[in-house]
C-alpha positions as a Markdown table, in Angstrom:
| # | Residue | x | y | z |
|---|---|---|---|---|
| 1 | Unk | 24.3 | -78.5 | -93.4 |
| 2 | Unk | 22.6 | -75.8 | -92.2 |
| 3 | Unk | 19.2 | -74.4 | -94.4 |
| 4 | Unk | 19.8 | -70.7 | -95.6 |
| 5 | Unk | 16.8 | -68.3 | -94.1 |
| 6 | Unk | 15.2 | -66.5 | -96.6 |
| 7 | Unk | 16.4 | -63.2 | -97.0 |
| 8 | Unk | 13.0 | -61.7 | -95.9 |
| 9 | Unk | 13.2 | -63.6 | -92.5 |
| 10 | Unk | 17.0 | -62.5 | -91.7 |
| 11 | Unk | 16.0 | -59.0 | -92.3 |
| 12 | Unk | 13.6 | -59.6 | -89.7 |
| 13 | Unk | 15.4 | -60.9 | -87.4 |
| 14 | Unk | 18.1 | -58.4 | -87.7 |
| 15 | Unk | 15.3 | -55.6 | -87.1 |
| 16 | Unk | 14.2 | -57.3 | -84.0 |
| 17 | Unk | 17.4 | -57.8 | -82.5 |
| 18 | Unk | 18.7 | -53.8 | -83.1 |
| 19 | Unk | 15.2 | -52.7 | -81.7 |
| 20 | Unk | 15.8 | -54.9 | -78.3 |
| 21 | Unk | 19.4 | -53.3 | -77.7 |
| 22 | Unk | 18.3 | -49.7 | -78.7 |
| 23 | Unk | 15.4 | -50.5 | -76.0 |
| 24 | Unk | 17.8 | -51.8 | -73.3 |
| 25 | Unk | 20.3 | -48.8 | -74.0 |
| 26 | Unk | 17.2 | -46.5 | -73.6 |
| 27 | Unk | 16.4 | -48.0 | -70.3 |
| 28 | Unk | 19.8 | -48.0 | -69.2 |
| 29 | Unk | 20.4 | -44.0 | -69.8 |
| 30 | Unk | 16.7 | -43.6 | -67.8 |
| 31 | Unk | 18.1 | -45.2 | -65.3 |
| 32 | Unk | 21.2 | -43.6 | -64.9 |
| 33 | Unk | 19.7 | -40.0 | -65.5 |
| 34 | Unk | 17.4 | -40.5 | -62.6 |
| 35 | Unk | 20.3 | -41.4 | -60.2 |
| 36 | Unk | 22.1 | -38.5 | -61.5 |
| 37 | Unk | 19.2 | -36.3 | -61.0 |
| 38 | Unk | 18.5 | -38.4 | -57.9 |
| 39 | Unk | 21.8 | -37.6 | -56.4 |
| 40 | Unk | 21.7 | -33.4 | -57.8 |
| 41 | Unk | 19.0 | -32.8 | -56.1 |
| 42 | Unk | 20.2 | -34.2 | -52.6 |
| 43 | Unk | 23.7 | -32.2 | -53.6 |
| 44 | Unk | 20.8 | -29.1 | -53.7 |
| 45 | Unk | 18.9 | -29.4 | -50.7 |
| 46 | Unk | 22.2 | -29.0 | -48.8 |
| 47 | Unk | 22.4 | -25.0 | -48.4 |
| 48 | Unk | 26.0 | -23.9 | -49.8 |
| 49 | Unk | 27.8 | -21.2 | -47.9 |
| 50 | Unk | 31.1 | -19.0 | -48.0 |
| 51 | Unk | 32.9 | -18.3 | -44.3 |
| 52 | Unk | 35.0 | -15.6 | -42.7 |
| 53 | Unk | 37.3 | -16.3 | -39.8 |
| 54 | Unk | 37.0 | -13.5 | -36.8 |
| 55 | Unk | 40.3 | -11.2 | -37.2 |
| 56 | Unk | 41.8 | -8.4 | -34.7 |
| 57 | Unk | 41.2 | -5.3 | -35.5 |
| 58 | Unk | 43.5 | -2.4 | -37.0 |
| 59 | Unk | 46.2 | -2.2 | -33.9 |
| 60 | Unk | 46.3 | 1.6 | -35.1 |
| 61 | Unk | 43.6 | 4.2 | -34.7 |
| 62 | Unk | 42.5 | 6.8 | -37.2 |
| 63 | Unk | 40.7 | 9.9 | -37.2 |
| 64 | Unk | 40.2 | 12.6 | -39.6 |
| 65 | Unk | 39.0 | 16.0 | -38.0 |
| 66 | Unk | 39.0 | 19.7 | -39.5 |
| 67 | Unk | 41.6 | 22.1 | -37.6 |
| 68 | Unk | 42.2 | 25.5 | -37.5 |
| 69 | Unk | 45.3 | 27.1 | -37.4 |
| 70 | Unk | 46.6 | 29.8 | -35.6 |
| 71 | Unk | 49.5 | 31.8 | -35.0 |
| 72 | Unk | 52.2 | 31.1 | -32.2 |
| 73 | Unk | 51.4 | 34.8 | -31.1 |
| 74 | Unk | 48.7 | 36.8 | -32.6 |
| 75 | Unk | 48.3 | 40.5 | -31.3 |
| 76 | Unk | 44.9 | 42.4 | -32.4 |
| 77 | Unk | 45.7 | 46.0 | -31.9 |
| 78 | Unk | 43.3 | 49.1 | -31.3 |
| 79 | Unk | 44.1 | 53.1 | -30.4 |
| 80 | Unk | 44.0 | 53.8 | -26.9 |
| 81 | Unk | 43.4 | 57.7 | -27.9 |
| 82 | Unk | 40.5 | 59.1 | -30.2 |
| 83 | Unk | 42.1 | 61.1 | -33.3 |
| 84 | Unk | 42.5 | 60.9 | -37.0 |
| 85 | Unk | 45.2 | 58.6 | -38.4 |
| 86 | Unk | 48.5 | 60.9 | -39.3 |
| 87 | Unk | 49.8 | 58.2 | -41.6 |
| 88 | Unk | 50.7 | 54.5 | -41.6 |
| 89 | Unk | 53.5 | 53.0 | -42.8 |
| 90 | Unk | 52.9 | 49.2 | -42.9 |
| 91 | Unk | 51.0 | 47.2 | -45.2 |
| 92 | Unk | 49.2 | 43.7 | -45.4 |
| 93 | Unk | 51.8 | 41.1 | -45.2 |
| 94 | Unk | 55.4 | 43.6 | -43.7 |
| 95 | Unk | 57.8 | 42.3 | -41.7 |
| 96 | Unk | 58.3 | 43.9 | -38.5 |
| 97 | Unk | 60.5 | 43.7 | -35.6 |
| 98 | Unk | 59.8 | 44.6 | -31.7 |
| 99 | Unk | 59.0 | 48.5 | -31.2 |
| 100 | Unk | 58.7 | 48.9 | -35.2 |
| 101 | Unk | 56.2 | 52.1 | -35.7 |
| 102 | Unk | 53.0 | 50.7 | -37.4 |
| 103 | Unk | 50.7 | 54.3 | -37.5 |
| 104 | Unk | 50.6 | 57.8 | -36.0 |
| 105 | Unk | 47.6 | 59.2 | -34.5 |
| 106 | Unk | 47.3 | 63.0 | -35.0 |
| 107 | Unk | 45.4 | 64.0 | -31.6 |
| 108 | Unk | 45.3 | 67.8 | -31.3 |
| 109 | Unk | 43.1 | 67.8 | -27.8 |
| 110 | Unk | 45.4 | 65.8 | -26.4 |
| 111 | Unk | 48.4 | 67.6 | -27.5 |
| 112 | Unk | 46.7 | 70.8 | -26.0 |
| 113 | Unk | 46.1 | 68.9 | -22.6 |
| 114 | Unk | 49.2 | 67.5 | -22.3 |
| 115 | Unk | 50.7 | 71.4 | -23.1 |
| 116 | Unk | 48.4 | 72.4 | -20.2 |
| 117 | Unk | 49.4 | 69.8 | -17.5 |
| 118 | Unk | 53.1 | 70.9 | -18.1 |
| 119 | Unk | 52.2 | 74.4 | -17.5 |
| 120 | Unk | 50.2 | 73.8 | -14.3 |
| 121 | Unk | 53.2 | 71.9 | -13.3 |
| 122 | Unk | 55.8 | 74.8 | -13.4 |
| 123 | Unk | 52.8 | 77.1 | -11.9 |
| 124 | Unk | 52.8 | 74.4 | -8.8 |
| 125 | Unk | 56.5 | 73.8 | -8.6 |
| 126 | Unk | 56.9 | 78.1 | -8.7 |
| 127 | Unk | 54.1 | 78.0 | -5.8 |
| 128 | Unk | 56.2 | 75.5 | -4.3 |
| 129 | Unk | 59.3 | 77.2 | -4.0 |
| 130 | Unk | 57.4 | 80.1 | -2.7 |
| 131 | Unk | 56.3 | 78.1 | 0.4 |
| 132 | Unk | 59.4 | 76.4 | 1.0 |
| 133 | Unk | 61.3 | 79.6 | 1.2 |
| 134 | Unk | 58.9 | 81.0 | 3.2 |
| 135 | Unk | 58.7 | 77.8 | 5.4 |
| 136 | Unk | 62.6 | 78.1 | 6.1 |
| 137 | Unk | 62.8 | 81.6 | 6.8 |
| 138 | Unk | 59.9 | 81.2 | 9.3 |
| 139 | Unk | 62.0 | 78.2 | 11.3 |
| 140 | Unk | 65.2 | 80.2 | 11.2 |
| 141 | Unk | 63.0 | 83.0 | 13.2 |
| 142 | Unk | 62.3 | 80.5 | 15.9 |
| 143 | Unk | 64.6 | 80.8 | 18.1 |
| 144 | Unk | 64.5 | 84.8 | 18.2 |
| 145 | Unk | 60.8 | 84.3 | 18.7 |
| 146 | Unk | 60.0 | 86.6 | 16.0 |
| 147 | Unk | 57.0 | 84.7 | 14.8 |
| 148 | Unk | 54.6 | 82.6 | 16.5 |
| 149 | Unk | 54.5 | 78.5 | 16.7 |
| 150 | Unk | 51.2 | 79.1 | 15.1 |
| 151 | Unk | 52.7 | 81.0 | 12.2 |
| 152 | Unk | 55.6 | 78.6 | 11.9 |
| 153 | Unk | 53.2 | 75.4 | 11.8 |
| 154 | Unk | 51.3 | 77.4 | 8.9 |
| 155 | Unk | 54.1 | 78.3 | 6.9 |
| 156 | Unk | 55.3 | 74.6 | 7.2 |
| 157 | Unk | 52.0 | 72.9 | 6.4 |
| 158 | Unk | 51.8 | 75.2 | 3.6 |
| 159 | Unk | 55.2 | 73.6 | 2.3 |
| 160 | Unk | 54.1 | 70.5 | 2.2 |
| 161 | Unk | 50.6 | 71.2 | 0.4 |
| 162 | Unk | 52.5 | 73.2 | -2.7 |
| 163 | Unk | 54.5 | 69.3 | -2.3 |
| 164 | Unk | 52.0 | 67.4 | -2.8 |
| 165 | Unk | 50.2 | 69.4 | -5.4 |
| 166 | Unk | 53.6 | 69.3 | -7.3 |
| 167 | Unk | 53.7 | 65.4 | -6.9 |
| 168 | Unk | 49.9 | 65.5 | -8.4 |
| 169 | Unk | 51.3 | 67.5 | -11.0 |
| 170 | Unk | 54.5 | 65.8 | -12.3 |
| 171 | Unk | 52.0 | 62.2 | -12.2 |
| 172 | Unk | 49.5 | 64.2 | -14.1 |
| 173 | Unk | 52.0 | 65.3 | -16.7 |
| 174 | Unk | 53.6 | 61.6 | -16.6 |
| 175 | Unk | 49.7 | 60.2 | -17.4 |
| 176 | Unk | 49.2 | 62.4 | -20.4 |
| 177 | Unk | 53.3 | 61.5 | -21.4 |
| 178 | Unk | 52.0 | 57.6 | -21.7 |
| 179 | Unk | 48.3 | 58.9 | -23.3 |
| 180 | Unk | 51.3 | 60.5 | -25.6 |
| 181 | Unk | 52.7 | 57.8 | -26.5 |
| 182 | Unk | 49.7 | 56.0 | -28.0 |
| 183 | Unk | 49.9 | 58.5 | -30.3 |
| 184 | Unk | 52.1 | 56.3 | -31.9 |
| 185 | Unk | 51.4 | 52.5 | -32.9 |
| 186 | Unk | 54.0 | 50.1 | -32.6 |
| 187 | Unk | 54.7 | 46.1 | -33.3 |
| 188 | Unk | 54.4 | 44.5 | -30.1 |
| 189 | Unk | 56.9 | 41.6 | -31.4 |
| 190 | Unk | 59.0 | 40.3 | -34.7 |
| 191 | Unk | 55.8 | 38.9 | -36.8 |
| 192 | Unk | 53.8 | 39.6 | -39.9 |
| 193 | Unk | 51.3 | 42.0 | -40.3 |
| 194 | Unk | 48.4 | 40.0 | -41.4 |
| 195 | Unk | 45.5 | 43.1 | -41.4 |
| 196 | Unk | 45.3 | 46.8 | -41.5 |
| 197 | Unk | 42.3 | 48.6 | -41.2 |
| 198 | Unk | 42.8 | 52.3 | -41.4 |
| 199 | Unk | 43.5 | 54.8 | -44.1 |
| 200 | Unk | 44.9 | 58.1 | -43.6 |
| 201 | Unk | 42.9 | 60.3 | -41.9 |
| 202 | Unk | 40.1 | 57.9 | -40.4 |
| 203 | Unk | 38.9 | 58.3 | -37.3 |
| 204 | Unk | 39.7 | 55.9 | -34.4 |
| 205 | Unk | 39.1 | 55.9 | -30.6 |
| 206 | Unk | 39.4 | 53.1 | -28.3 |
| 207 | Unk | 37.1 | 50.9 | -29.5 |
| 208 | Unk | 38.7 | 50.8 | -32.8 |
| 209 | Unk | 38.9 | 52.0 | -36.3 |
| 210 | Unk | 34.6 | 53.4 | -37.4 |
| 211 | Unk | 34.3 | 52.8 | -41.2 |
| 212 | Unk | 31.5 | 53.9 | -42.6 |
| 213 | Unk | 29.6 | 50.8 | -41.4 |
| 214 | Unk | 29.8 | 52.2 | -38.1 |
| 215 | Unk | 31.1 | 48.8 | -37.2 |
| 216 | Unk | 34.6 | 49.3 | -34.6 |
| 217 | Unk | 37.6 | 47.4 | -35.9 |
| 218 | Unk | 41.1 | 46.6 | -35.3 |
| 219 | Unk | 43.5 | 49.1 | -36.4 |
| 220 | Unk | 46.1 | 46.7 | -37.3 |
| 221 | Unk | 46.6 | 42.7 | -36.1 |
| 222 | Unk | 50.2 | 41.5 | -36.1 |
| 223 | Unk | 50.6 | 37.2 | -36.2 |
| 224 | Unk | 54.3 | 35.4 | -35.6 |
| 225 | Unk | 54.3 | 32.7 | -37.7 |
| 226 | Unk | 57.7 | 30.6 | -37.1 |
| 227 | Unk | 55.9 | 28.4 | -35.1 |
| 228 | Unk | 51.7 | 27.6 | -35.5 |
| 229 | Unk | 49.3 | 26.5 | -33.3 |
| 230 | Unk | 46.8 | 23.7 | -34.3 |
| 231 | Unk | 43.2 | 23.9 | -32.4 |
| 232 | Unk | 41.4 | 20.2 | -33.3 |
| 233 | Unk | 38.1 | 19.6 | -31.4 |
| 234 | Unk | 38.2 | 15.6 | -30.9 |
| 235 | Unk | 34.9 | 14.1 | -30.2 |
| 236 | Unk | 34.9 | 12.1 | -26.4 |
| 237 | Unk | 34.7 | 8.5 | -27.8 |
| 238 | Unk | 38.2 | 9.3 | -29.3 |
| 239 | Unk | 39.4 | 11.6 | -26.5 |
| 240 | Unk | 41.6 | 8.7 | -25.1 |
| 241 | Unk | 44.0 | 9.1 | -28.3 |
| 242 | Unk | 45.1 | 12.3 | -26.9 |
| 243 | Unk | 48.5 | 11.7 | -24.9 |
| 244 | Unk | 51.7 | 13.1 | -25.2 |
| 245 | Unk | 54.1 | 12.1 | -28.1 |
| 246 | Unk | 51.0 | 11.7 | -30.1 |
| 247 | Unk | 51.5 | 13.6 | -34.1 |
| 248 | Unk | 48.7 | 14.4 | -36.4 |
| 249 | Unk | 49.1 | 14.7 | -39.9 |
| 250 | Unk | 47.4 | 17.3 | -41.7 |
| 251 | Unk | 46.9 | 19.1 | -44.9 |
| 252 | Unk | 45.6 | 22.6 | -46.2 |
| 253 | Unk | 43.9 | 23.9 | -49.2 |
| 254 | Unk | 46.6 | 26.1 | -50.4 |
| 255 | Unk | 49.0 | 22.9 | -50.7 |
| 256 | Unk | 46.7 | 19.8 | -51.2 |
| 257 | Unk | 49.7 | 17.6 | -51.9 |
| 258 | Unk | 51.6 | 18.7 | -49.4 |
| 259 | Unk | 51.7 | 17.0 | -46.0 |
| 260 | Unk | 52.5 | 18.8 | -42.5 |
| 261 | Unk | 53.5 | 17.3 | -39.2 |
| 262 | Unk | 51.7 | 18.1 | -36.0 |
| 263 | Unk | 52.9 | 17.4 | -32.2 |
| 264 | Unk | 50.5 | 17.3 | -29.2 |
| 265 | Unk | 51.2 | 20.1 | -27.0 |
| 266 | Unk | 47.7 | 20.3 | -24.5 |
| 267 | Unk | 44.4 | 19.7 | -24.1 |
| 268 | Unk | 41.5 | 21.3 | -22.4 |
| 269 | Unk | 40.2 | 18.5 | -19.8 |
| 270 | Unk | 37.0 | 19.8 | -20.4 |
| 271 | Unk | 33.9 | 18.8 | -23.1 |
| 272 | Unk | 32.1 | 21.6 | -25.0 |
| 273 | Unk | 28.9 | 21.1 | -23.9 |
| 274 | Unk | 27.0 | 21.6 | -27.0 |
| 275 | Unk | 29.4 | 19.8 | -29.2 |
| 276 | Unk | 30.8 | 17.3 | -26.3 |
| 277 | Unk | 34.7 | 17.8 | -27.8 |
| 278 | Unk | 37.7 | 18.5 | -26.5 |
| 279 | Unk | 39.6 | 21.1 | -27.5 |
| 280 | Unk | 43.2 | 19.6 | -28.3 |
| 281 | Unk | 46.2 | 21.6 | -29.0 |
| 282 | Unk | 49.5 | 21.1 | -31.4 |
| 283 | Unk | 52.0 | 22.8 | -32.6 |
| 284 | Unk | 53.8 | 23.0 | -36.3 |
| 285 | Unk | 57.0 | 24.3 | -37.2 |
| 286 | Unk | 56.6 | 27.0 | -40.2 |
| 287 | Unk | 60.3 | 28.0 | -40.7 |
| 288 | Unk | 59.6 | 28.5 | -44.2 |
| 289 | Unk | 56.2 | 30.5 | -43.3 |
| 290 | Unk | 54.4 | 28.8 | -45.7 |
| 291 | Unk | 51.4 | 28.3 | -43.1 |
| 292 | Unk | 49.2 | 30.8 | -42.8 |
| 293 | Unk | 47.3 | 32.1 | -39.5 |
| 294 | Unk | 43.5 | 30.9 | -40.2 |
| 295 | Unk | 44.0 | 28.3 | -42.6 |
| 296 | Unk | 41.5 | 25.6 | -42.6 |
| 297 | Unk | 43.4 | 21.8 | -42.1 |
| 298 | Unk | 42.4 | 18.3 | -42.3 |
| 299 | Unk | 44.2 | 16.7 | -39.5 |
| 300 | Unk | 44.5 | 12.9 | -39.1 |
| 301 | Unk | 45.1 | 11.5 | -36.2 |
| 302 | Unk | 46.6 | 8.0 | -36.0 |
| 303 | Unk | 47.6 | 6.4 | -32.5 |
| 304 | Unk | 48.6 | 2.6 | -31.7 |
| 305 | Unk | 45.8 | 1.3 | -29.0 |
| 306 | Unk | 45.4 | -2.3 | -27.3 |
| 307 | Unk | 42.1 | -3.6 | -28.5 |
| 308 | Unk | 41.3 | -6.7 | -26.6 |
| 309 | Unk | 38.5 | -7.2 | -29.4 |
| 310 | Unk | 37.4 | -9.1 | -33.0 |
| 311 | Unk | 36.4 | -8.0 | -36.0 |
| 312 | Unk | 33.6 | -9.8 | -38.4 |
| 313 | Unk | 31.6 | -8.2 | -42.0 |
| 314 | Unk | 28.6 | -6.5 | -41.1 |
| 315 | Unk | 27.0 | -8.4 | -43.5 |
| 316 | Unk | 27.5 | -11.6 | -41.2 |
| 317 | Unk | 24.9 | -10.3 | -38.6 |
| 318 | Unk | 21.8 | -12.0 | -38.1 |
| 319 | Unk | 18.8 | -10.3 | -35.9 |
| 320 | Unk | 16.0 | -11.7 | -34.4 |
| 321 | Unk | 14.1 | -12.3 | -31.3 |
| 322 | Unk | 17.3 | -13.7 | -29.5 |
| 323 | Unk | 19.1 | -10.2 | -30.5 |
| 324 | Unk | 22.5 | -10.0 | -32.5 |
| 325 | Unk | 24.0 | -13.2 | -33.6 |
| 326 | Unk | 26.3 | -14.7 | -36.1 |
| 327 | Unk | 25.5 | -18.1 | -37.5 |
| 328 | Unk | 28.9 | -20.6 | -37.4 |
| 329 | Unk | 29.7 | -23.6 | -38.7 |
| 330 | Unk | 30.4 | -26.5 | -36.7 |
| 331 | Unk | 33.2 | -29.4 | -37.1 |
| 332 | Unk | 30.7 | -31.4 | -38.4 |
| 333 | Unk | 29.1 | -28.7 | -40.8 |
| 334 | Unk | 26.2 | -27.8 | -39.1 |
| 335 | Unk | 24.7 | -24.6 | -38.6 |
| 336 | Unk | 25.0 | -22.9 | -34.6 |
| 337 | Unk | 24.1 | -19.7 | -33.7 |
| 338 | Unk | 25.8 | -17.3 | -31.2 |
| 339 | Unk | 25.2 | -14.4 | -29.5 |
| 340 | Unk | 27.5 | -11.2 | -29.8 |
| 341 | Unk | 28.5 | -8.0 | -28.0 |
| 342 | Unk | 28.6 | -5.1 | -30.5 |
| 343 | Unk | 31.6 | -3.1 | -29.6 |
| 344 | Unk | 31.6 | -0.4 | -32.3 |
| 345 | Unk | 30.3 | -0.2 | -36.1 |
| 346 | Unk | 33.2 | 1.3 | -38.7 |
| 347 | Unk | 31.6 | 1.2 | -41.9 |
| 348 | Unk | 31.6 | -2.4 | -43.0 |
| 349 | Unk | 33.1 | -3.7 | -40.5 |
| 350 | Unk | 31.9 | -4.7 | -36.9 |
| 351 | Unk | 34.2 | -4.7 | -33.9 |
| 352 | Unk | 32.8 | -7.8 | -31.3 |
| 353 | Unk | 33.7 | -7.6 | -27.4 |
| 354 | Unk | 32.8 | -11.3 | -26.8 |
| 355 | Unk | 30.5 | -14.2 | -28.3 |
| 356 | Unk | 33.1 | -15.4 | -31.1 |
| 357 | Unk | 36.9 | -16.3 | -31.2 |
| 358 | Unk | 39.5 | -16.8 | -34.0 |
| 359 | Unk | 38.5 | -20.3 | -34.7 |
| 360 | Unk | 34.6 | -19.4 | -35.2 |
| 361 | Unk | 33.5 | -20.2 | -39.0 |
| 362 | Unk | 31.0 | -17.8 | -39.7 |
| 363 | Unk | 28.7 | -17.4 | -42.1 |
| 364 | Unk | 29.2 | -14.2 | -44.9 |
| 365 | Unk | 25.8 | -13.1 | -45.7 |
| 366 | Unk | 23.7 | -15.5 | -44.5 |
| 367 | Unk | 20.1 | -16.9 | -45.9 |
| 368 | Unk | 17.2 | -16.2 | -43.3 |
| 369 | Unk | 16.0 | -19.7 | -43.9 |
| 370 | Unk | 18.9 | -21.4 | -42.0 |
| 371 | Unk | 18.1 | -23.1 | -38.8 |
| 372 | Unk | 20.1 | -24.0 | -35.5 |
| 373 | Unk | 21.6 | -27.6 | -36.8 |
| 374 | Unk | 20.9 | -27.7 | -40.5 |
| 375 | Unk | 23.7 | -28.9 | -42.7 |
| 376 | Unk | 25.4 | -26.8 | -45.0 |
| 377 | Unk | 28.3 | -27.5 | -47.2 |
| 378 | Unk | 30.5 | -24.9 | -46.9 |
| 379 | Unk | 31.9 | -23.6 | -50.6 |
| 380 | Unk | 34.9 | -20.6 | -51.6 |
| 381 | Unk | 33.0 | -18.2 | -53.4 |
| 382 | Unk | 34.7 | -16.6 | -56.6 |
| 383 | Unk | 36.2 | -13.2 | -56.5 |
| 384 | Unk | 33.1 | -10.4 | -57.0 |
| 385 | Unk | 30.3 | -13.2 | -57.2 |
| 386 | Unk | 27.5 | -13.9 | -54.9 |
| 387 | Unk | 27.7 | -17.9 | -52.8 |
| 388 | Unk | 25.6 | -19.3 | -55.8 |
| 389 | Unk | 28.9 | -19.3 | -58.1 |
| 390 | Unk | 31.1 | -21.6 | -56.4 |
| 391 | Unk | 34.4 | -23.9 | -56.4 |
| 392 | Unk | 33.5 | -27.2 | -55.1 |
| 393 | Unk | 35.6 | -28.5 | -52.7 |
| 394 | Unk | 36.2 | -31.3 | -50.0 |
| 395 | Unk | 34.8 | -29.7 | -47.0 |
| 396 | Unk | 37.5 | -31.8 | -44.6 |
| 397 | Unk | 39.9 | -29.9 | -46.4 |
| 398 | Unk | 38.4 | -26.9 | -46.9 |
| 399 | Unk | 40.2 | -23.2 | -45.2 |
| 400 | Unk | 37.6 | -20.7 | -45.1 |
| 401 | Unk | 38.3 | -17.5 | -47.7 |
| 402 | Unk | 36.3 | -14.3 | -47.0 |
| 403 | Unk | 33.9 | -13.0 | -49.9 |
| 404 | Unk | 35.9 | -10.4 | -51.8 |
């Protein structure tokens, strides 16, 4: 028979034996904390990073330039006599055909001159007939010998003077028939009259119509319009897009949702030397006129070229003594570093002759404190987040996703 303990001494015991397992299940969390710790801490030391795979560029090529437009013809007429303006009978913005009369020019000097030449032309034709008569009637003597050789060479001569003059005449009359005909302005083709400068009764002269700034202009300017011409100056680096076949695409600020089609026509193989463009010419079709001559145009250009090149995030670049590098990641997940040849810079991204190739892990946005060989671990980083905030995964399994 076993004694009963006291109930003092069991409560003892009982004490002691729940303080020894509280302290071994303290121990035991201590312990495990510090491996967990322990093992967090190796997990941090490893540098966590997000890679992008090199990619070909764009296979297309875009530009956006301003243009100007112009008409397909655009005539800029002045007087080619000084007078007063009689009358005109077309406005801003009339149809005209071929030959249509535009102005008269009221020119009295010139109407008196021209009166003039054809009065000294019958006086010279009159004097003309006088010598030839006279010339005749002195070769019909001849052979009675009734006048002299001498006489008869004088009388012929003569002739042919009073000839001549009347030639000089009839061209002098003929010059002040054409100066007569500028008296009149007319369209020089079917078009649009896109200016007039005159009033009634202004003065104009050859130079054009004087205002009272004293400042010579056009009397009128006459565009045709169902076909434009599109003048782009194209900086050299992008020269080589010009080719035949080769469209632009543009717009203009009296129809911003409204897109026109451009073709390539020519190109002047020559560089401003100022501005180093070329000057490159294309046409537009404007049956329904609703292009105007002068317009202002954004014109993009867009043209398929061969790019035997890569293209990686600025933000991938590293620079230092060694130049322009990108750091990779090897099979083993180790950092490398490799040299690049900087083709072109397009806003964030970075076009690379040679150094890298599609199979290249590189590192987005990379800490300066990595080193040729350190380990990294290489993580996805979540959409619109920095590397920090991560989705762990296996690394042997892991396909690198670019940072969004």
């Amino acid at each position: 028979m076993i004694p009963k303990l006291p109930k003092r001494k069991l409560l003892t015991l009982s004490s002691i034996s729940f303080g020894g397992i509280f302290l071994c299940y303290v121990f035991y969390q201590q312990i495990h904390s510090a491996e967990k710790f322990k093992q967090e801490a190796l997990e941090g030391s490893i540098p966590k990073v997000s890679v992008v795979n090199p990619e070909p560029p764009n296979p297309l090529e875009t530009i956006t330039l301003p243009g100007t437009i112009r008409a397909w013809y655009e005539a800029v007429i002045y007087a080619q006599v000084s007078g007063y303006v009689k009358m005109w009978y077309k406005d801003y913005g009339a149809e005209v055909k071929e030959g249509d009369v535009l102005a008269r020019i009221r020119v009295p000097a010139l109407d008196a001159e021209y009166a003039q030449a054809e009065a000294d032309l019958d006086s010279q034709r009159a004097k003309y007939k006088l010598a030839a008569v006279t010339a005749d009637r002195y070769l019909a003597l001849r052979n009675s010998h009734a006048v002299s050789e001498q006489s008869i060479s004088v009388a012929v001569a003569d002739k042919n003077s009073e000839e001549a003059k009347m030639k000089s005449a009839e061209k002098n009359v003929d010059k002040f028939k054409a100066r007569m005909n500028f008296k009149t302005i007319v369209s020089p083709f079917k078009g649009v009259v896109i200016q007039r400068n005159i009033n009634v009764g202004d003065y104009v002269n050859q130079e054009g119509n004087i205002d009272d700034s004293k400042t010579p202009s056009n009397l009128f300017t006459v565009a045709e319009i169902h076909k434009m011409r599109l003048f782009v100056s194209v900086p050299g680096t992008f020269a080589y897009l010009l080719k035949p076949g080769l469209t632009a695409e543009l717009t203009v600020q009296q129809f911003p949702n409204r897109k026109f089609i451009a073709n390539f026509l020519t190109m002047a193989k020559g560089f401003d030397l100022n501005m180093r463009t070329v000057v490159a010419e294309f046409t537009i079709d404007n049956k329904d006129r609703s292009l105007w001559p002068g317009s202002f145009a954004q014109v993009t250009l867009t043209a398929a070229v061969k790019k035997d090149l890569l293209t990686i995030p600025s933000s991938s670049l590293v620079f230092d003594e060694k130049g322009t590098q990108v750091a990779t990641v090897t099979d083993d997940n180790k950092i490398h570093f490799k040299p690049i040849t900087i083709n072109k810079i397009v806003d964030t991204i970075i076009e690379v002759r040679d150094g890298v190739d599609t199979n290249d892990r590189i590192v987005n946005n990379p800490s300066a404190s990595l080193l040729e060989g350190d380990k990294v671990k290489v993580v996805e980083p979540r959409t619109g987040y920095a590397d920090m905030n991560v989705v762990k995964k296996d690394n042997t399994k892991h396909e690198p996703v670019a940072s969004k």
